[in-house]
N, C-alpha and C positions, 0 to 999 in steps of 0.2 A: 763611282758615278761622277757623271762631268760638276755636277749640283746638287743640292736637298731643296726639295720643297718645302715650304715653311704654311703657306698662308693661299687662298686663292681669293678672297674675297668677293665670294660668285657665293651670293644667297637663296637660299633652299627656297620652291615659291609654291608647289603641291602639296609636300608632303608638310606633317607640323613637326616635326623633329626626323634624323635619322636616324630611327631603333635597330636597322639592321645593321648599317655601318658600327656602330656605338658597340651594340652586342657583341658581335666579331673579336672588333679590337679587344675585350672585356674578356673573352671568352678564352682569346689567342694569351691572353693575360695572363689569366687565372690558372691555364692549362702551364704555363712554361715556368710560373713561381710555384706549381704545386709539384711538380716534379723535380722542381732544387730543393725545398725542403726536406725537413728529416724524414718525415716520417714514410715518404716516396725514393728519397735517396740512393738505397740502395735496389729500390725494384727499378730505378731509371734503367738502366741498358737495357732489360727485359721489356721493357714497355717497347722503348723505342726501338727496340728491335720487331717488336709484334704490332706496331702505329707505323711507322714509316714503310716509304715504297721502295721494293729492290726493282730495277728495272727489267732484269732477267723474269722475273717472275712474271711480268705484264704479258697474259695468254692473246693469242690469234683471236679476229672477233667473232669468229664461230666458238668458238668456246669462251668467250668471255661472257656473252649474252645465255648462254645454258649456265653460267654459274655466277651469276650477277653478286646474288651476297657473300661467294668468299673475295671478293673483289673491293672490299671497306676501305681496304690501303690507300685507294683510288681519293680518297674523301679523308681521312684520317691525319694522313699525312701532310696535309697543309693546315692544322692545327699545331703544329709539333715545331720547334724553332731551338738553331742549334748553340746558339747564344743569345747572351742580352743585345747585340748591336743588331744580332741577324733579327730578334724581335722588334725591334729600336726602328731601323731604318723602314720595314715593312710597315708599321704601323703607321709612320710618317705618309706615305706614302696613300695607304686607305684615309686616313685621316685627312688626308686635305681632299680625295680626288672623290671619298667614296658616297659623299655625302649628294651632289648633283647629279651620279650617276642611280643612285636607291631616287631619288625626285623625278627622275626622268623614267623611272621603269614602275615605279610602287614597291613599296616592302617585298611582298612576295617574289614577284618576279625578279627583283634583285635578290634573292635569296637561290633562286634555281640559277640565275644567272652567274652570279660567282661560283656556284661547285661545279657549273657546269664546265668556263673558264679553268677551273683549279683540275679538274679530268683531264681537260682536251690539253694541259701544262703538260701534265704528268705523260699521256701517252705520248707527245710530242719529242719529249726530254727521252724516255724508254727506247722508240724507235733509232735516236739518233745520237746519245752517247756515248762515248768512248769507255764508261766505267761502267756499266750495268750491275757490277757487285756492291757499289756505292749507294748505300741506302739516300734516299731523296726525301727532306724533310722542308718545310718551310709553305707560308703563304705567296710567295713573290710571284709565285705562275699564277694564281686568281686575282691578284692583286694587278698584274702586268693586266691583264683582261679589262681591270675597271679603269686603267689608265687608259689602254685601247679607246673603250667606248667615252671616254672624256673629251678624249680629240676629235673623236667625229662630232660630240655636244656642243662644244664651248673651244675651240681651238683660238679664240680671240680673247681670251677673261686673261688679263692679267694675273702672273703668279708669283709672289714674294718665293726667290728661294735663296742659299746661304752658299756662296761661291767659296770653294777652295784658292787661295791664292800663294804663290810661295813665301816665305818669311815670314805670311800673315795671318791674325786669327780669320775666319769667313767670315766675307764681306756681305752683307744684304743688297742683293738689287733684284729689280721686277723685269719679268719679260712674258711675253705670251706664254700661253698654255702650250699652243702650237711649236715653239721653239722648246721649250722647257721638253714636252715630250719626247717631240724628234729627236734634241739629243740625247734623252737618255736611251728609245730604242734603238738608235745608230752604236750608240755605245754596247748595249745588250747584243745587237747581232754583232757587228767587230768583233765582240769579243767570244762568241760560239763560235763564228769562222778561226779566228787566230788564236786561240786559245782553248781547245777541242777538249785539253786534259783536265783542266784547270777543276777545283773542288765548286765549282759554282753554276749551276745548272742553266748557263745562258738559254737554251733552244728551249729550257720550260719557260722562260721569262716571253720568249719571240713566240713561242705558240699560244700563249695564255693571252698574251697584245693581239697577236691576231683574229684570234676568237671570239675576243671580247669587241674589237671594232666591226666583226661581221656582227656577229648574236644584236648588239645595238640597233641596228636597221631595224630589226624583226622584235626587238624586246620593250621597243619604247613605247610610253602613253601615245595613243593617238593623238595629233594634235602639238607633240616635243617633234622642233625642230632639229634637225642636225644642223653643225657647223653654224650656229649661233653666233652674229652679228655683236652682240654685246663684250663690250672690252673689258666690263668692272671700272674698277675706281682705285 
C-alpha cells in the first residue's frame, strides 16, 4: 500500500458509539487468536478449509438462490485472516474508516451493509481470478466497501496516515480522505490488472470499493450528506 491510515479525526455525530465497527474488529479478533491457539491448532486446516471460499465452487445465480444456505462461505470467509499483518492492516483500516460510515447508515444497516459489500467481494474476485483453487480468506473486500462509501461521505476530512519512505522509519503526514483513498484504490486496481497471479485478491478489494460507493446512495440516514464539505482539524 502506497500509505496506512492511522487517524481520521472525523467525529461520530448520530450514533453514541460504534458497536458494530467495534464488534467486527472484536469478533475478526477473537476468531484469528482462537484458531492459533492450542486447543484449535490442530483442527485449523480443517476449519479453514470448511470457512473459507474456493472460487470454483461459487454456483451460477440460478442455482445459488435455490441453495442459498450451503452458500455460508459467502459470509464466513471474511471472518478468517491468514496472518497477524493480514489481520493488522484490515483492521486498521475499519478502524479509522468504519466508524462514520455505521453514523451515517445506523447499526443495522451498516450491518447488512458490510456482508453485503463482503459478497458482492467475493463474487467479484470468483468470476475474475486467475487461481480459483486458491481458497479466499480475509475482510479487505467489506472493508474495501466501507472505504468506498467514506469517499462518497467525507472525501474532504483530513486523514493522519504513516508514509513509507526509503531509508526511513514512516513518516506521519495528513492529507484528504479523497487522496488517501484514491491512492490506495488506483493502487488496488494497478495491481489486479498487472498482477492477475499474485496471492492477493486485488478485484475482491475493487468490487467490495465499488459496491460499497454505490450501496451508500441507497443506504444512508436521510438527511447524511454525501461528499461532505467538512475538512476536520
Amino acid at each position: 500500500m502506497p500509505f496506512l491510515p492511522v487517524w481520521d479525526l472525523n467525529p461520530i455525530k448520530t450514533v453514541k458509539f460504534q458497536y458494530v465497527t467495534v464488534g467486527i474488529i472484536a469478533l475478526d479478533v477473537i476468531i484469528y487468536f482462537a484458531l492459533q491457539s492450542n486447543l484449535l491448532l490442530d483442527a485449523q486446516p480443517a476449519l479453514l478449509d470448511a470457512l473459507s471460499l474456493k472460487p470454483r465452487d461459487v454456483v451460477p445465480l440460478k442455482a445459488f438462490l435455490q441453495h442459498i444456505p450451503e452458500q455460508y462461505r459467502l459470509v464466513s470467509y471474511m471472518f478468517l485472516h491468514g496472518g497477524f499483518l493480514h489481520l493488522f492492516f484490515n483492521m486498521i483500516f475499519l478502524f479509522v474508516f468504519g466508524d462514520n460510515v455505521e453514523d451515517a447508515m445506523g447499526h443495522y444497516r451498516f450491518i447488512l451493509f458490510y456482508l453485503i459489500c463482503g459478497i458482492a467481494a467475493a463474487l467479484v474476485h470468483s468470476a475474475l481470478t486467475d487461481s480459483p483453487d486458491l481458497p479466499l480468506v480475509g475482510a479487505s473486500g467489506a472493508i474495501s466497501g466501507v472505504v468506498g462509501a467514506y469517499l462518497l461521505l467525507h472525501p474532504n476530512i483530513r486523514v493522519w496516515v504513516l508514509v513509507p519512505l526509503p531509508k526511513l522509519p514512516l513518516f506521519p503526514a495528513r492529507f484528504s480522505a479523497g487522496l488517501v483513498i484514491g491512492g490506495c484504490i488506483s493502487y488496488q486496481f494497478g495491481s489486479a490488472i498487472l498482477l492477475p497471479a499474485a496471492n492477493t485478491a486485488w478485484w475482491a478489494h475493487v468490487g467490495g470499493f465499488l459496491t460499497g460507493a454505490l450501496l451508500v446512495i441507497l443506504m444512508k440516514r436521510r438527511g447524511v450528506r454525501l461528499f461532505d464539505a467538512a475538512t476536520g482539524v
